[in-house]
Every structure is written in C-alpha cells, then in structure tokens.
C-alpha positions, 0 to 999 in steps of 0.5 A: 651690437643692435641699436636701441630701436633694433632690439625695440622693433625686432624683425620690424626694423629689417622692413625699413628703408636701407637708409633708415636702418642706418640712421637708427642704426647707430649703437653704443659701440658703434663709434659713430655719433650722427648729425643733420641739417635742414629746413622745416616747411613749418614748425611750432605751435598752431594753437594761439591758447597753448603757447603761454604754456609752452613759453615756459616748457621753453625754458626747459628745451622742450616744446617751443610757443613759436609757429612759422615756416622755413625754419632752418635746423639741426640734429645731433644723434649720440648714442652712449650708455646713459647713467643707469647702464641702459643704451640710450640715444640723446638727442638735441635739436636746434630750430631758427626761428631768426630772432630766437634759437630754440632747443629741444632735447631728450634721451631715450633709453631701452629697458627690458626691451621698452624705449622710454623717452625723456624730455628737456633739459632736467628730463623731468618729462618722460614718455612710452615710445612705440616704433614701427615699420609701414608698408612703405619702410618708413618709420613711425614712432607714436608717444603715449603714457606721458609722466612728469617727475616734480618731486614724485612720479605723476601720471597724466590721465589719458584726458589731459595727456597728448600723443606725439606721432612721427614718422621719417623716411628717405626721399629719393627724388630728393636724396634727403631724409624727410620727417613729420610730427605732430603732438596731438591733444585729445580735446585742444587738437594739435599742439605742436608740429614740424615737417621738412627735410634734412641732409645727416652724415655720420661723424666719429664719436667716443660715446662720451656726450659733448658738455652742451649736449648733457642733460642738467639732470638724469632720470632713471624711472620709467 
C-alpha cells in the first residue's frame, strides 16, 4: 500500500531523494512507525507582537512564543487510519527549550487525493497541504487555506491567513536529514520558524497510536 504523500505527489514523489521516499514512505500497513532526533539552529517566533498570541496557541500544542538556537528536539511519525477511515500520519514534535518543553502536533489525512493537516491538541486548526518534488529531490510542502473549527467552520480570509513553507532533504556530507519552515504572514512577515538537522530510524509499530501521541479531539471536516 502507498503512503499518503505517495498517493498525493503521484509520479512526483519517485523525483525524490531515496532517503526521503523512505521517510514519506511509511503507510498504514507498513508496520513501521518513525522517530527522530536532533538540534534545531534556531526555532521559535522572531516577532516580539505575535508571541502573547502564540502563548495561547501554546496550550494547544501548536505554535510556541519561544525563539532561540540550538534547540534540541524530537519526532515520532505514525501512520495509521484516523477515526473516519481516512489514511493519516500524526505526528508529534517535541522542542527543548531548557526551562520549557513544548509540543507541537498534528494528523494529516488524504481524502479524495487532497492531504489536509490539522493542528493541536483539539485539532481545531485545519489546513490544504501541497507537496512537491525540487529539481534537487528535495520535498516541499506549502500550507495554505487555513480553517479554524470553534463550534462552526471559519475560513480565514487570505489577508488575515499565513503560508507555512517546509522543505526537508538528505544531507549527505552529513548523513542526517535536514529540515526548514518558516510560517509567513502576509502583512506581519514571519511568524514562526525552525531549521536544523536530524537523525530518524524506523521502529516496529501496530498502527495503534500510543496514549500521548492521541489527539484530545478528532476532526473530520476539511
């Protein structure tokens, strides 16, 4: 069975680095959950105005008001069938900060070939994701048409909306995957931000997501 970036990228993803189509490789029966761990050069919010904001989004284990370097850090990739039959990965990142530990996480799911990633721990934050190959193998990802669910389903306009770019490739001269994102506002310019490197090996998994790695709410619309 393909993996949910597989079947998103089509014959995009075979453009890939060898070592990313493993990692975005993993399916739902694949029997193999990932995880990594490494530095970040630098992660955080760069804009002093918007961190009371993401003080709060950090209760949610989203995005985090913190900005430093070398911030040490890990991932855990699962992928499994989310609540609605859909094939999902949900993953959760965990950042030192050393006087604080933050957490940011998500699922993202395929439907009807669109991958849709939502965001915290109530999943109450929902976006499009977009993936594709560059001339160089490396992925890129770019989130756009933000949705927050508070009750009702709230489109943000595209004036007060962000675009979350990544992109993640294998360093060889470094054996360890690479990685950057940057959340971008239109108007405020960026928001958040983390770069840096990381090592990540494949562990034996029975689709079943471990108890802290649950979402305290499931979000089915997209």
């Amino acid at each position: 069975m393909t993996s949910i970036y597989q079947e998103a990228m089509g014959s995009d993803f075979g453009r890939l680095q060898p070592e990313l189509r493993d990692y975005f490789g993993l399916s739902t029966e694949s029997g193999l959950s990932g995880h990594g761990r490494g530095v970040f050069d630098v992660a955080g919010c760069p804009a002093w105005f918007a961190r009371p904001a993401f003080r709060l989004t950090a209760l949610e284990n989203a995005f985090f008001p913190e900005y430093a370097g070398d911030v040490p850090f890990t991932i855990r990739n699962y992928p499994h069938v989310d609540p609605f039959g859909r094939p999902a990965l949900t993953a959760r990142r965990e950042l030192d900060f050393g006087t604080t530990l933050r957490i940011f996480e998500d699922t993202t799911s395929l439907q009807d070939g669109i991958l849709t990633d939502y965001v915290g721990r109530h999943r109450r934050m929902a976006t499009l994701l977009a993936c594709s190959a560059t001339d160089e193998g490396h992925i890129r990802m770019v989130s756009s048409r933000t949705r927050v669910f508070a009750g009702v389903r709230l489109p943000l306009p595209d004036a007060l909306g962000a675009l979350a770019y990544v992109e993640q490739w294998w360093d060889d001269a470094a054996g360890s995957f690479r990685i950057k994102t940057r959340v971008v506002h239109r108007q405020l310019a960026t928001l958040l931000v983390y770069a840096g490197r990381f090592d990540y090996v494949v562990e034996e998994f029975d689709g079943v997501l471990p108890v802290e790695a649950r979402p305290a709410r499931w979000e089915q619309r997209v």
